[in-house]
C-alpha positions as a LaTeX table, in Angstrom:
\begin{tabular}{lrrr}
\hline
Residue & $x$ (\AA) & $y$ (\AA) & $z$ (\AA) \\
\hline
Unk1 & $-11.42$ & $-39.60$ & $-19.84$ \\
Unk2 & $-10.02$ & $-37.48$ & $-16.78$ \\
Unk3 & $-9.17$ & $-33.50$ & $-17.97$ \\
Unk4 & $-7.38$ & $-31.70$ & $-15.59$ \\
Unk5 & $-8.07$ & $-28.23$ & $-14.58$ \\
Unk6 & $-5.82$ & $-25.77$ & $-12.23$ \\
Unk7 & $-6.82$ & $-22.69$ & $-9.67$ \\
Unk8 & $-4.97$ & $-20.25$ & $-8.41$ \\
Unk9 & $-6.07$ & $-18.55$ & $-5.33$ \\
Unk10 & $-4.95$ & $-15.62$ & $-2.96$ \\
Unk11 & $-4.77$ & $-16.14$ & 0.72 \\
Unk12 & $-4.02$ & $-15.15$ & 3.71 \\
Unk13 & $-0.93$ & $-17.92$ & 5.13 \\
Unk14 & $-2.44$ & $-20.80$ & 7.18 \\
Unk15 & $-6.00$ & $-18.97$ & 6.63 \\
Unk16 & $-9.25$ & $-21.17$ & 5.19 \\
Unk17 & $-10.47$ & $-21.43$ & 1.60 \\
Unk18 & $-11.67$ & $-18.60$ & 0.50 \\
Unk19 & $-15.21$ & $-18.31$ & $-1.65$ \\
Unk20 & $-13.71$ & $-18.21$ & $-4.98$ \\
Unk21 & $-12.15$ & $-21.58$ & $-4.53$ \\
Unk22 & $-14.76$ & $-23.07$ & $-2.46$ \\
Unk23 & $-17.33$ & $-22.09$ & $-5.82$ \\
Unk24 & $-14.56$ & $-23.26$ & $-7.87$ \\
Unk25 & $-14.55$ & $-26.92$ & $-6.19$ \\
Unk26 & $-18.09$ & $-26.98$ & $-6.23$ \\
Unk27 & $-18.76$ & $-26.00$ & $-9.70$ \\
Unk28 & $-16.18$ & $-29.41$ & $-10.62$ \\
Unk29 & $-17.90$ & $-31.37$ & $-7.88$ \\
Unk30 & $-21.40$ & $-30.61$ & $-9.39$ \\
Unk31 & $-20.31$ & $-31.33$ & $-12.69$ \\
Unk32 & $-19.10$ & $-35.05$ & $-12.22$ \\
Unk33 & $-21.79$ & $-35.44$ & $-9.91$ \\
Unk34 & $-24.37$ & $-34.71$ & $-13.37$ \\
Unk35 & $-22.77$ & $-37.16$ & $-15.87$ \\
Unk36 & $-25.51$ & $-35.53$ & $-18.45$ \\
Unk37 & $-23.25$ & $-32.55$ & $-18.77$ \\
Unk38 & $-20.16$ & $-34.37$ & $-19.73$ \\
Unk39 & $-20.94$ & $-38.33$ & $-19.84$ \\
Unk40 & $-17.26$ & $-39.66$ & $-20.73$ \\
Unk41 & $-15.36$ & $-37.24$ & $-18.56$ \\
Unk42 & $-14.63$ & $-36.79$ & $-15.30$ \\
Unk43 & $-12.86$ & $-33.84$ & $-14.12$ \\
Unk44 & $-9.79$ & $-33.06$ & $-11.58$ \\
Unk45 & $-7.80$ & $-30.07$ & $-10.57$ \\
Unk46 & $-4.84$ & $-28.72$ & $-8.88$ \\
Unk47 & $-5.50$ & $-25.85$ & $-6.31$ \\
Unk48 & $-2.42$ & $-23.41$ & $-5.43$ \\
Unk49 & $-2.73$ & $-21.01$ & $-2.98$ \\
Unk50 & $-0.46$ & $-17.68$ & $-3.27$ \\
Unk51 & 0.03 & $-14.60$ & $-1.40$ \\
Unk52 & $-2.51$ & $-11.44$ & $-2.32$ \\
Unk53 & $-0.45$ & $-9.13$ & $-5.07$ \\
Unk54 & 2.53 & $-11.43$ & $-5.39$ \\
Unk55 & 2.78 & $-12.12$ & $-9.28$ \\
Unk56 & 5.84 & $-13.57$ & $-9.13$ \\
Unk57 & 4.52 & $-16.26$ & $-6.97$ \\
Unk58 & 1.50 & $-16.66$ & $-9.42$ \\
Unk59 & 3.32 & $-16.97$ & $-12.50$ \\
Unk60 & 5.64 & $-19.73$ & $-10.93$ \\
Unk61 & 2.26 & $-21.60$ & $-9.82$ \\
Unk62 & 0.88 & $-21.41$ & $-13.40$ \\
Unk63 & 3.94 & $-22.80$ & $-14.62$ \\
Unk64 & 4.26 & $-25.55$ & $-12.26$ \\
Unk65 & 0.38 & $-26.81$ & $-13.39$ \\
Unk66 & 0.95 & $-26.21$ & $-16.94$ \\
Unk67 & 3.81 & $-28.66$ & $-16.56$ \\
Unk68 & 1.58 & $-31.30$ & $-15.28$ \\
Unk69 & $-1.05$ & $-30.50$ & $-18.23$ \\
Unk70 & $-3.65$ & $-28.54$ & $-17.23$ \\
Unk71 & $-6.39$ & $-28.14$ & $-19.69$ \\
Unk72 & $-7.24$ & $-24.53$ & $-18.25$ \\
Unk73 & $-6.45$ & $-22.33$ & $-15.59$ \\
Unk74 & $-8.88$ & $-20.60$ & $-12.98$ \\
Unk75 & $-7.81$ & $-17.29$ & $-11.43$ \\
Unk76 & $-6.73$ & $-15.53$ & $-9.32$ \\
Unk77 & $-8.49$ & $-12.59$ & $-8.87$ \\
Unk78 & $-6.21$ & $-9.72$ & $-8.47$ \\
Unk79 & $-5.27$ & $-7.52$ & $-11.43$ \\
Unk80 & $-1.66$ & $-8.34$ & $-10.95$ \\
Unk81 & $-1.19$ & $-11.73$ & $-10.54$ \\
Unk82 & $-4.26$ & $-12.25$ & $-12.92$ \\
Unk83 & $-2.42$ & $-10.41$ & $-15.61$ \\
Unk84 & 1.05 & $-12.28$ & $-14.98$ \\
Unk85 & $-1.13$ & $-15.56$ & $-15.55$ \\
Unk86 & $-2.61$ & $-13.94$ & $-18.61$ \\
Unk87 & 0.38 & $-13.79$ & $-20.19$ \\
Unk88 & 1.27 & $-16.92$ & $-19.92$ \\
Unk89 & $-1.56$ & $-18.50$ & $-20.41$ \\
Unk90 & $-1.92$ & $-16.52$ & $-23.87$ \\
Unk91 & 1.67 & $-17.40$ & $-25.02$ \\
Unk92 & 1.28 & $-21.13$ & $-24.48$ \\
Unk93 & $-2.28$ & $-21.13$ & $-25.73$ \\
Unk94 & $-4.00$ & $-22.30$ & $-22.94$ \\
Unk95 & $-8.07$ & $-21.06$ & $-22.01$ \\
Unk96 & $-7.84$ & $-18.66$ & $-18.36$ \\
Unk97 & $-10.68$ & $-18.44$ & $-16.22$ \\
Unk98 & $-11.05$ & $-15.10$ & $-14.32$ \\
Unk99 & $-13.45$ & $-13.72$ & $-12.25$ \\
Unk100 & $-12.10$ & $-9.77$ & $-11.99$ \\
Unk101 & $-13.60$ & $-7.20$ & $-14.03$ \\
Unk102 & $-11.44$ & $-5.97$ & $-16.97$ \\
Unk103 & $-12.10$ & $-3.64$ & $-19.95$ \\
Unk104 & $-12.59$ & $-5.37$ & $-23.57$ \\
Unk105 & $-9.94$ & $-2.83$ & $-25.66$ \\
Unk106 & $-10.27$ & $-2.77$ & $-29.43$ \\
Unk107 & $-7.76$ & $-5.18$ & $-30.89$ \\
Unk108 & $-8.46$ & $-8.05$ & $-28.36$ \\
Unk109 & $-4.98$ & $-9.85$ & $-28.00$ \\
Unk110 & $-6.27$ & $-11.75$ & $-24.72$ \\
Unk111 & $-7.31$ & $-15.01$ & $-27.39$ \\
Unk112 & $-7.49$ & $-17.10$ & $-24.18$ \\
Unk113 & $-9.22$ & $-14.83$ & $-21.28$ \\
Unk114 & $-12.54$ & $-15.25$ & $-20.39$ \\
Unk115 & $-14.32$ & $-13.64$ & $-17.95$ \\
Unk116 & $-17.26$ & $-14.58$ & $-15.68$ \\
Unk117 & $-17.58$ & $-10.86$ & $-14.10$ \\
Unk118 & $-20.52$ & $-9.46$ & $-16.38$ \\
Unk119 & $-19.62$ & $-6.77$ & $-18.79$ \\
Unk120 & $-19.79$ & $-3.31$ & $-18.20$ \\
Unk121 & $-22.68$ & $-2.16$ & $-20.27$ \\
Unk122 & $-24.73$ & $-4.77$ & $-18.57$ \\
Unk123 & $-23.56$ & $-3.86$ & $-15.34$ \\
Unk124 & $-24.41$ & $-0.53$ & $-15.95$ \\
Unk125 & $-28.07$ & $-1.27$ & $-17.38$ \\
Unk126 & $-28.74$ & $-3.29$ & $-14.29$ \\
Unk127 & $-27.91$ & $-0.38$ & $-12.10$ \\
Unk128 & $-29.68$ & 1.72 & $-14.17$ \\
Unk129 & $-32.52$ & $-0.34$ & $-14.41$ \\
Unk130 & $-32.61$ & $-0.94$ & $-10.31$ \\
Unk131 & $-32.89$ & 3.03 & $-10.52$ \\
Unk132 & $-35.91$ & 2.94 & $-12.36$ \\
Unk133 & $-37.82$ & 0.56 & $-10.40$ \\
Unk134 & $-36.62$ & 2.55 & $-6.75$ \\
Unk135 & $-38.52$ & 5.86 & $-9.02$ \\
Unk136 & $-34.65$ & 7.77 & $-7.92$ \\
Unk137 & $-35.60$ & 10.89 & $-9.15$ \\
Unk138 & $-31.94$ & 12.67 & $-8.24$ \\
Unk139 & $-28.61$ & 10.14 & $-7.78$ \\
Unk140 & $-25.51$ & 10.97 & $-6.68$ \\
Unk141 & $-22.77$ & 8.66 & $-8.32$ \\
Unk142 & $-19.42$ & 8.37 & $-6.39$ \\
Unk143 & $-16.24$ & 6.56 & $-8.12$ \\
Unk144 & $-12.76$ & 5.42 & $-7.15$ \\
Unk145 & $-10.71$ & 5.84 & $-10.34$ \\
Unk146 & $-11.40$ & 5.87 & $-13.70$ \\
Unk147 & $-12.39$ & 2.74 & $-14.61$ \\
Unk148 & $-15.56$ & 3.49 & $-12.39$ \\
Unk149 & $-16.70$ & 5.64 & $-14.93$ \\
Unk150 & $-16.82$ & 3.10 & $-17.45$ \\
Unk151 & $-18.22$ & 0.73 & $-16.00$ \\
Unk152 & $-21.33$ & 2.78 & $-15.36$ \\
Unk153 & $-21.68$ & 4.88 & $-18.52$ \\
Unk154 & $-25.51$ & 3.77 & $-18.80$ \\
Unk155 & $-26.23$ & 5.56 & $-15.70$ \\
Unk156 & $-23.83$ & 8.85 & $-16.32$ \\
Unk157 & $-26.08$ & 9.08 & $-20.16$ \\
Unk158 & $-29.12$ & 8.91 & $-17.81$ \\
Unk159 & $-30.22$ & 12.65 & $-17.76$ \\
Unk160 & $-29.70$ & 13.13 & $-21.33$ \\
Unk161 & $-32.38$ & 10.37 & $-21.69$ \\
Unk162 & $-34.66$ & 10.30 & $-18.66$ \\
Unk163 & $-35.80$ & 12.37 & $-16.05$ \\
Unk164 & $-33.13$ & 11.96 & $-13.47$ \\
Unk165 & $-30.50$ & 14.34 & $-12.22$ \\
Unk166 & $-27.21$ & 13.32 & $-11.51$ \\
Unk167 & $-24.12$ & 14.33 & $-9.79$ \\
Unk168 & $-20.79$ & 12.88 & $-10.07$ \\
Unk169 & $-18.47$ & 12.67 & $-6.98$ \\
Unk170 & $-14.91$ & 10.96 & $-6.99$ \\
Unk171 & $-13.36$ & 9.27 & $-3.68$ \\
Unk172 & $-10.18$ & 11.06 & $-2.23$ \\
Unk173 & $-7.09$ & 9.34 & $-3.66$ \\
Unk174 & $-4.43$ & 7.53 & $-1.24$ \\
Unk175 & $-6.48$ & 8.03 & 1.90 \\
Unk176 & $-9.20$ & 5.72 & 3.21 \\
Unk177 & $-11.00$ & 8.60 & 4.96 \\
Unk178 & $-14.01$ & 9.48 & 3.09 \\
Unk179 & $-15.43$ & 11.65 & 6.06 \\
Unk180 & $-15.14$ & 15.12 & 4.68 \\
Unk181 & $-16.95$ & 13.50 & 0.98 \\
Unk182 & $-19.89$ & 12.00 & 3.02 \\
Unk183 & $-20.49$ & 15.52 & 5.00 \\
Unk184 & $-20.55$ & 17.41 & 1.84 \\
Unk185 & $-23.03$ & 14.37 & 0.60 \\
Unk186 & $-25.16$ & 14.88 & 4.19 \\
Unk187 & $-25.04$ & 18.67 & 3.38 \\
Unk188 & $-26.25$ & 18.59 & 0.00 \\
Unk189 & $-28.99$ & 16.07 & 1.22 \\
Unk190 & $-27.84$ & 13.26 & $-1.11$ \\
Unk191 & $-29.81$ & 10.41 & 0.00 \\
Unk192 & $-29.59$ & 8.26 & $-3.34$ \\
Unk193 & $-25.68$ & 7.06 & $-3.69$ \\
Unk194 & $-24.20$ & 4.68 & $-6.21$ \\
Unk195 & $-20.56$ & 3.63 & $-4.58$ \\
Unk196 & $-17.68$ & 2.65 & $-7.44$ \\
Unk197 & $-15.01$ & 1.26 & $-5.14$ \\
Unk198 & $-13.34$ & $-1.94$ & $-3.59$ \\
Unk199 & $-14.84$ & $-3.98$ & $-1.76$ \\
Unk200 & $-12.38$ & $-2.67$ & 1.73 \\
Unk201 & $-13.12$ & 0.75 & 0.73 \\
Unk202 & $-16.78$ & 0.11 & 0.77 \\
Unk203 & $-16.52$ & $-1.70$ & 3.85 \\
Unk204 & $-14.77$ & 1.55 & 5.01 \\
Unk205 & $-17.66$ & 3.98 & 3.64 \\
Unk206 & $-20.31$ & 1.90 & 5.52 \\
Unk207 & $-18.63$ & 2.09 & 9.05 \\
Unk208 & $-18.16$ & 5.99 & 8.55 \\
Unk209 & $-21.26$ & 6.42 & 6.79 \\
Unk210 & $-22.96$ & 4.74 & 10.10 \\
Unk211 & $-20.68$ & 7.06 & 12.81 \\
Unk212 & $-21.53$ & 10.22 & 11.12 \\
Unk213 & $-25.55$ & 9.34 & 11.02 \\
Unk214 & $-25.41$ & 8.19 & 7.54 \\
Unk215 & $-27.65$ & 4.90 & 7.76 \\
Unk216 & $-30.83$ & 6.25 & 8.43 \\
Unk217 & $-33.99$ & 5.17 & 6.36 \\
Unk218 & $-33.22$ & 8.05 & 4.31 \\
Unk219 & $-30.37$ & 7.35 & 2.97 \\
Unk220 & $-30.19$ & 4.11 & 0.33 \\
Unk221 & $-26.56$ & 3.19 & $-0.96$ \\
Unk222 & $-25.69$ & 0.61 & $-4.00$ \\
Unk223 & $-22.45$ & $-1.00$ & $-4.05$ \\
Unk224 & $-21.56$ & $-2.24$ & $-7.77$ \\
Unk225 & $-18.24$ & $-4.29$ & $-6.50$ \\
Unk226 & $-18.97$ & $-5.86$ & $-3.15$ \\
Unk227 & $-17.61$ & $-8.82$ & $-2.83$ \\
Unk228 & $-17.82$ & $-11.68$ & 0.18 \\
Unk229 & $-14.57$ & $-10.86$ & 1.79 \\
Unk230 & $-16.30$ & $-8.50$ & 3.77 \\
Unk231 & $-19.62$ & $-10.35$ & 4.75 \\
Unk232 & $-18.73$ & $-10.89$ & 8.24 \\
Unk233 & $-18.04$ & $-7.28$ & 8.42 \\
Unk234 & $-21.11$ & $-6.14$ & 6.82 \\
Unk235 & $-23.08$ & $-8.58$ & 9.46 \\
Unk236 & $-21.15$ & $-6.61$ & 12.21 \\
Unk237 & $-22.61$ & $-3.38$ & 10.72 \\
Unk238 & $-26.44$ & $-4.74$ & 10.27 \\
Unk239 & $-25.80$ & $-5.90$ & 14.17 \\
Unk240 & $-24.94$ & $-2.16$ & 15.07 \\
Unk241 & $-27.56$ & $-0.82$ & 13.11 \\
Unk242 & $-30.78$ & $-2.97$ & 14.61 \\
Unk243 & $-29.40$ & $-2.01$ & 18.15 \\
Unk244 & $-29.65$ & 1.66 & 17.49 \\
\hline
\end{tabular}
């Protein structure tokens, strides 16, 4: 018995594989590879690559692998395409696979989304427990939009529950340049920060952080939506850092 899954992934043209799909062929691979898991089946897919943001593109793709009878569909990643999929996928009854973060509303029409991001609440008690065990005494939480705030209520109930003082900072809207929020943050002696953002904004916030004397010892930074995209960047930064 052969069941056929597809994945849709962005990319940059004529670029490599990114992670997602590279975990996403390996997660199939390792599966037929362990014929305890599913002993009469052996499973296949159909990978599509589309441009970043275009959900025109991605709903065409999901349409041209439910026409060849897809059992599921995996991805992609960003909220627009994802969404576009969604749809479809929910109107023809067919399970989608995501891997972006999205907030569970009350009457839960999405039937056929599942996620494999964690939660927010559990997000948010992991942060707040990796608070705890660093004894943070005073935090300083800084968010990109609103969704942010969500996703790390556990930590913004803190002081009404435990002995930790917080202060709430969000990120300057349409503009990269974080600059003038970081000095006020190096003013005020914030050395505890909890960063909300994407994962180019945070790679953004690390290389001014590190011009304006921001990556000390003193100063310890948690990053709730880093993703691998910017590893080799990150590396770059680490480099620069040991040399100083």
């Amino acid at each position: 018995l052969f069941s056929f899954t597809g994945g849709i992934f962005e990319s940059i043209e004529s670029g490599p594989s990114g992670a997602e799909e590279l975990a996403f062929k390996f997660a199939l691979n390792t599966i037929n590879r362990n014929r305890t898991l599913l002993p009469n089946t052996t499973l296949t897919y159909d990978i599509q690559r589309i441009n970043i943001y275009d959900s025109f593109e991605a709903s065409r793709k999901a349409c041209d692998q439910l026409s060849l009878g897809v059992a599921a569909i995996f991805g992609p990643s960003h909220s627009s395409s994802a969404n576009a999929v969604q749809s479809i996928c929910n109107a023809l009854g067919v399970p989608h696979i995501q891997t972006k973060w999205k907030h569970q509303v009350s009457d839960n029409r999405d039937t056929y989304y599942v996620s494999l991001f964690p939660d927010f609440s559990s997000l948010s008690r992991a942060i707040l427990d990796l608070v705890h065990f660093f004894k943070w005494k005073t935090v300083t939480v800084v968010y990109d939009d609103s969704t942010g705030l969500i996703r790390l209520q556990e930590l913004i109930k803190a002081p009404s529950r435990y002995n930790i003082r917080l202060k709430i900072r969000q990120l300057p809207a349409e503009t990269k340049d974080a600059k003038p929020l970081l000095k006020e943050m190096k003013r005020g002696k914030e050395f505890h920060v909890i960063f909300d953002c994407g994962h180019e904004m945070a790679a953004g916030i690390l290389k001014q952080a590190l011009a304006m004397g921001m990556m000390t010892e003193y100063y310890h930074y948690i990053f709730t939506t880093l993703v691998s995209t910017e590893v080799a960047e990150l590396q770059m930064l680490c480099y620069l850092l040991l040399q100083q």
